[in-house]
VOPADREN-868221 format. One record per residue: x, y, z of N, C-alpha, C, O in turn; residue in one letter; residue number from 1. Coordinates in steps of 0.2 Angstrom, whole numbers, plus 5000, padded with zeros to 4 digits. Layout:
X;Y;Z;X;Y;Z;X;Y;Z;X;Y;Z;a;NUM $
...
REM end
This chain:
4936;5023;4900;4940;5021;4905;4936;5018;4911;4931;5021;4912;x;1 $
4938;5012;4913;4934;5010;4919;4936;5010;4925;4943;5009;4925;x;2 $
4933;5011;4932;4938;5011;4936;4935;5008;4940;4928;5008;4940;x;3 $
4941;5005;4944;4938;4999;4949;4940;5000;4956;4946;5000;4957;x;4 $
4936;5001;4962;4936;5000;4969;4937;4995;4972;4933;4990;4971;x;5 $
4941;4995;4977;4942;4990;4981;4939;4993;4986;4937;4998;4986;x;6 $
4941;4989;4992;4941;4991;5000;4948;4985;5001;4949;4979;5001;x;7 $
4952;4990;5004;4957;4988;5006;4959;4989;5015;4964;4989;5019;x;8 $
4951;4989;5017;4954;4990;5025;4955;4983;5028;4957;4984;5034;x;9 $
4955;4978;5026;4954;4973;5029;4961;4969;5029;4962;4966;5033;x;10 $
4966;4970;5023;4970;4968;5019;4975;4975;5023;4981;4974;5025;x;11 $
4974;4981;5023;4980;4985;5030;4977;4986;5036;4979;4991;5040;x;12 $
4973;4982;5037;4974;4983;5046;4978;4981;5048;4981;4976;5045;x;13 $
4980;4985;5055;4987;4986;5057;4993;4989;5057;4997;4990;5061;x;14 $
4993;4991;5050;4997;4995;5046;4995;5002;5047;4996;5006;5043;x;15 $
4991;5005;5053;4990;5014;5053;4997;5018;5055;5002;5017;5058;x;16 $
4995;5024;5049;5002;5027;5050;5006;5025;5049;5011;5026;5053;x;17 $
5007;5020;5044;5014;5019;5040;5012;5018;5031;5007;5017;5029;x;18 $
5020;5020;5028;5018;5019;5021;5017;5010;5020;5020;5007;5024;x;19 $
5014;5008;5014;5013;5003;5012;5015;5001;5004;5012;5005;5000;x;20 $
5019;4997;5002;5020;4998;4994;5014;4989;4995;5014;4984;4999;x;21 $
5011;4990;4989;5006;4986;4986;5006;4984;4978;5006;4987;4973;x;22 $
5007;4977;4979;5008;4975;4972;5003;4975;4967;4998;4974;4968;x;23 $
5005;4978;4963;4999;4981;4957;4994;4977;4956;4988;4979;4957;x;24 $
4994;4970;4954;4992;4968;4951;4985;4962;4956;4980;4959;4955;x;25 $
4989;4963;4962;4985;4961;4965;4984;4961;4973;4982;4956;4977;x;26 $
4986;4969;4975;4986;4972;4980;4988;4969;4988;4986;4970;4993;x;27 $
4993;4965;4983;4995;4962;4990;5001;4966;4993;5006;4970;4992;x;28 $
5000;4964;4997;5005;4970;5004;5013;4967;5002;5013;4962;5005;x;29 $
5019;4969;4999;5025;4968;5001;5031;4971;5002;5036;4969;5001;x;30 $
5028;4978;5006;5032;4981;5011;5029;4986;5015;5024;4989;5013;x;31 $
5032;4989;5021;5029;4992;5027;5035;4995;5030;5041;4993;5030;x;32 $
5033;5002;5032;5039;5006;5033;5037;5013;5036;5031;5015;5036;x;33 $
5042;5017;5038;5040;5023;5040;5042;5030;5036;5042;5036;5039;x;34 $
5043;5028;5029;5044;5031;5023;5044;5030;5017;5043;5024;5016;x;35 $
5044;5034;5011;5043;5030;5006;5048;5027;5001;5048;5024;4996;x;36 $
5055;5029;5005;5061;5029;5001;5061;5021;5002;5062;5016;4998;x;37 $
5060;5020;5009;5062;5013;5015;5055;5009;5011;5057;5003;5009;x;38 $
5051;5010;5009;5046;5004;5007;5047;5002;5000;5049;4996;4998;x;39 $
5047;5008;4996;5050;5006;4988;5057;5002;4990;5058;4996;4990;x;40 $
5061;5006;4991;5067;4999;4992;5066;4994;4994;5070;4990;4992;x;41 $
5063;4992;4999;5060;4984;5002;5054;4981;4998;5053;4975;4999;x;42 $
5051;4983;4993;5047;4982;4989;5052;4980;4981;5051;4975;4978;x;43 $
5055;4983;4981;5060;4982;4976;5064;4976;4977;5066;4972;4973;x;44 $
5066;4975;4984;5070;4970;4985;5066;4963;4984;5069;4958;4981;x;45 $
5062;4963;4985;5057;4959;4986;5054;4957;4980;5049;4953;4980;x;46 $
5055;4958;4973;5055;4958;4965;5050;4961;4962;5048;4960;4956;x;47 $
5047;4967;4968;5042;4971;4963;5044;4977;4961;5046;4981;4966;x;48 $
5044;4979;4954;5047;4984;4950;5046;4990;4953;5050;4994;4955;x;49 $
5039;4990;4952;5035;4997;4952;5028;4996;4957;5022;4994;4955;x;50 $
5029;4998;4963;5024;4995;4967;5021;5001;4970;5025;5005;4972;x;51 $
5014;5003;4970;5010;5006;4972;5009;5007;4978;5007;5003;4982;x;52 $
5011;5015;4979;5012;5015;4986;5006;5020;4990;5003;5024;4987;x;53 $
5005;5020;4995;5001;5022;4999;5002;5023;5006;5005;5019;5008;x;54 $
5000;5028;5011;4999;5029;5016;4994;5027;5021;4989;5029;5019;x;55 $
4994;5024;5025;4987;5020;5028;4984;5027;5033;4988;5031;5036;x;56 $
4980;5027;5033;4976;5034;5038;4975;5030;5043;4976;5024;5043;x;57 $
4974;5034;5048;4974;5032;5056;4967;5027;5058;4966;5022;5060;x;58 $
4962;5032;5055;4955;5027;5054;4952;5028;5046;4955;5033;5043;x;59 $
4949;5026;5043;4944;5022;5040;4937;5025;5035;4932;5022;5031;x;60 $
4939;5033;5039;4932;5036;5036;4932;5037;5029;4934;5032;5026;x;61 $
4931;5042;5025;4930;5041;5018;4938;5043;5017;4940;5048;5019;x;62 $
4941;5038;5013;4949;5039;5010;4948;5036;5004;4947;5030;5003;x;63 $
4949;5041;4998;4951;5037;4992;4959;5039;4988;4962;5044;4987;x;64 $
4960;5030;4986;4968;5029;4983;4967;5031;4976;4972;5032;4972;x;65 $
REM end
């Protein structure tokens, strides 16, 4: 299995304290919200199936997705 790291701070700044759904495949932002029911369904609307969701933390220190 290989696993791969990004840094995604630069791609959700702005977004602290809110859920984020992220396109799998190439972790672009296509919903923002302040739950996860509300971002999968705008994520969904928006034609992604199954979109990777996440939490933004407030800062920056060590967070792993």
């Amino acid at each position: 299995m290989r696993i791969v790291s990004q840094d995604l701070s630069k791609s959700l700044k702005g977004y602290s304290s809110k859920w984020v759904a992220l396109k799998p495949q190439t972790t672009q932002v296509v919903a923002v919200g302040s739950s996860p029911k509300v971002v999968i369904e705008k994520a969904r609307k928006s034609g992604v199936a199954s979109p990777v969701l996440t939490r933004v933390p407030k800062d920056y220190g060590t967070y792993i997705l």
